[in-house]
C-alpha beads as a LAMMPS data file, in Angstrom:
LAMMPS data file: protein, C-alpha beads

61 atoms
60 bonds

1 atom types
1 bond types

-500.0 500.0 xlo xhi
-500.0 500.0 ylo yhi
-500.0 500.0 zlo zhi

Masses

1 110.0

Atoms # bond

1 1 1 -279.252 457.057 -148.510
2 1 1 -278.377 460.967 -147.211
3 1 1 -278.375 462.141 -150.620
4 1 1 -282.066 462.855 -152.449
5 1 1 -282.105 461.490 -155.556
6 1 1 -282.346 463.755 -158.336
7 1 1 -286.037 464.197 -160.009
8 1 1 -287.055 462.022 -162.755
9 1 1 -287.571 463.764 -165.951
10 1 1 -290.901 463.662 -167.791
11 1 1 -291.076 460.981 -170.216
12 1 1 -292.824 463.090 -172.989
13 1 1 -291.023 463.372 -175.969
14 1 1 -289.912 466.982 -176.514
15 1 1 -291.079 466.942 -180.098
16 1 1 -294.708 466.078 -180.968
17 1 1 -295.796 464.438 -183.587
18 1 1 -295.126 465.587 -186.941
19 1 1 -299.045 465.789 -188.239
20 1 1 -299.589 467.231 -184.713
21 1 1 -297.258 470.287 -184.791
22 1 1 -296.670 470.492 -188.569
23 1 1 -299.623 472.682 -189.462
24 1 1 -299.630 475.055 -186.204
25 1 1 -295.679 475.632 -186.499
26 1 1 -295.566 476.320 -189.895
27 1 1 -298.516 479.263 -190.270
28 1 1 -297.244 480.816 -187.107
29 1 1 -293.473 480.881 -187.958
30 1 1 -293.837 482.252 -191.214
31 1 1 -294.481 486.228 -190.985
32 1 1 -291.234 485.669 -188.177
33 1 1 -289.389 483.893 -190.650
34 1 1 -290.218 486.161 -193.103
35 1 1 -289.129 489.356 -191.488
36 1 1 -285.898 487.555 -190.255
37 1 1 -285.427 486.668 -193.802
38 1 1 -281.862 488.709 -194.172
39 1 1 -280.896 487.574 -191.304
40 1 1 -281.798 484.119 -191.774
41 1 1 -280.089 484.255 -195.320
42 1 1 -276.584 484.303 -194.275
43 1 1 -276.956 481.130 -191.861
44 1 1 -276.520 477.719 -193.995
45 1 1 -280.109 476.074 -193.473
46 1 1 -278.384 473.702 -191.079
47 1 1 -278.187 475.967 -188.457
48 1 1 -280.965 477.237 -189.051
49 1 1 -282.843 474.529 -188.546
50 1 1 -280.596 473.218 -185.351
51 1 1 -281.288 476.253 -184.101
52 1 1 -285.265 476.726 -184.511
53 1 1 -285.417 473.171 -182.694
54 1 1 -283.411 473.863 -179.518
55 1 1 -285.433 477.706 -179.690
56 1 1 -288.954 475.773 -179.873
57 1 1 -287.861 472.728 -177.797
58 1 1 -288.023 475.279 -175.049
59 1 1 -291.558 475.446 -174.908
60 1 1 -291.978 471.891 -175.538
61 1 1 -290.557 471.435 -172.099

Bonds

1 1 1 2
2 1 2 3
3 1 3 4
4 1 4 5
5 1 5 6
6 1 6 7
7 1 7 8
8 1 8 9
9 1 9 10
10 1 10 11
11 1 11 12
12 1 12 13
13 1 13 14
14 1 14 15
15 1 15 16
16 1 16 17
17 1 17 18
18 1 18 19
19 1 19 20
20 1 20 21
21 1 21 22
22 1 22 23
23 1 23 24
24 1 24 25
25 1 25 26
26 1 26 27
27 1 27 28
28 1 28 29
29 1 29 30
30 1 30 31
31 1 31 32
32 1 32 33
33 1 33 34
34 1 34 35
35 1 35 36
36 1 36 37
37 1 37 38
38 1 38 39
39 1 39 40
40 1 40 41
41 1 41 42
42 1 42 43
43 1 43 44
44 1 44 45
45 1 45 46
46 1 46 47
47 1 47 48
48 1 48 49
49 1 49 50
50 1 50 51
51 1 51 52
52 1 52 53
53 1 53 54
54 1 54 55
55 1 55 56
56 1 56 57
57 1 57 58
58 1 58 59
59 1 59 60
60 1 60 61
């Protein structure tokens, strides 16, 4: 073949475990959350949460 073949992607899961990322998320999102609470008010929850998992699947990559 002339052509490379693309890379493989990592086979880790992009989100961890529930019980693993459960208690760090939550403490360290809240004082965010909190101060982007108008904001965050106007968005139906859906969006918000669609949103807060494509934001933090960025640094699950």
């Amino acid at each position: 073949m002339s052509q490379a073949e693309p890379p493989t992607p990592p086979t880790t899961p992009r989100h961890p475990a529930p019980d693993a990322s459960t208690p760090t998320v939550v403490p360290t999102m809240r004082p965010v959350v909190e101060s982007l609470g108008e904001d965050l008010s106007i968005l139906p929850t859906a969006i918000k949460v669609r949103s807060f998992n494509a934001w933090y699947g960025d640094f699950q990559a």
